[in-house]
C-alpha positions, 0 to 999 in steps of 0.5 A: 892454029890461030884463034879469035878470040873477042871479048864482051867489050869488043862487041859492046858499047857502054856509055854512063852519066852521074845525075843529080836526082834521085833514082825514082825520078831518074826512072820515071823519066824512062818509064813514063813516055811523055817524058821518055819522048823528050829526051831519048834520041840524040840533039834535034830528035824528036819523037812519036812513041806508037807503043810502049808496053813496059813489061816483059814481052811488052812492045816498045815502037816509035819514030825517031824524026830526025832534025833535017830530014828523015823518020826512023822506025824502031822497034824492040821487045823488053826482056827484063824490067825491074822499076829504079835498078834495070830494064832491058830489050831486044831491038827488032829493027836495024841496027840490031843489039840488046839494050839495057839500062841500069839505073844505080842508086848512090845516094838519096840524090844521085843516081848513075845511069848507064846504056850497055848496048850489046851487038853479036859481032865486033863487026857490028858493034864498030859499025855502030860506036864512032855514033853511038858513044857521042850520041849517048852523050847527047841522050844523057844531056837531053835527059838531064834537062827533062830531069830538071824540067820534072823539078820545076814541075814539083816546085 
């Protein structure tokens, strides 16, 4: 008898990035979308947020448009959200996965965020990683910017 057993990490992507801010300011890039559409997505993305209801069962829907060409409808459902730790969703449109991202508090002026994508299939998730990991790298770069631009914005 033969078994195929796979495991949690095979059928997950997880990327994480250290940023030199606070977990407030961290989570309010995420949870306000006049910041949120300026860095989410990969270089070169931009973004028009349609919906974005951050609360459990809330909608998320936006259009990612590509730098050379295309537009890219995504839409999600929020599981989870608990403001400066955790919010989570349920994709609703191709590729389909559950999100969630944790924002952890290591000191007054750091904060480790993390994207945990998780798939049903290792089938799936393959399908999705040689993009996504470098991708996430992108996001987190984006991001660092937008975090620096909310300084300025303070100073």
């Amino acid at each position: 008898m033969e078994f195929n057993i796979i495991s949690m990490n095979d059928r997950e992507i997880f990327s994480s990035r250290i940023l030199n801010a606070p977990v407030e300011m961290v989570y309010k890039a995420f949870e306000n979308p006049d910041h949120l559409k300026n860095w989410w997505g990969p270089e070169g993305f931009t973004n028009t947020i349609h919906e974005f209801d951050l609360k459990p069962g809330g909608n998320w829907k936006l259009t990612m448009h590509g730098p050379e060409k295309g537009n890219y409808e995504n839409a999600a459902v929020f599981k989870e959200v608990i403001p400066n730790k955790r919010v989570s969703w349920k994709r609703i449109s191709q590729p389909l996965f559950d999100m969630k991202i944790e924002f952890e508090e290591l000191d007054e002026t750091k904060t480790k965020v993390s994207f945990r994508m998780i798939f049903k299939t290792f089938e799936e998730c393959e399908k999705i990683r040689r993009f996504a990991e470098p991708k996430n790298e992108e996001n987190f770069d984006r991001l660092e910017r937008v975090i620096e631009n909310m300084y300025d914005a303070d100073r």
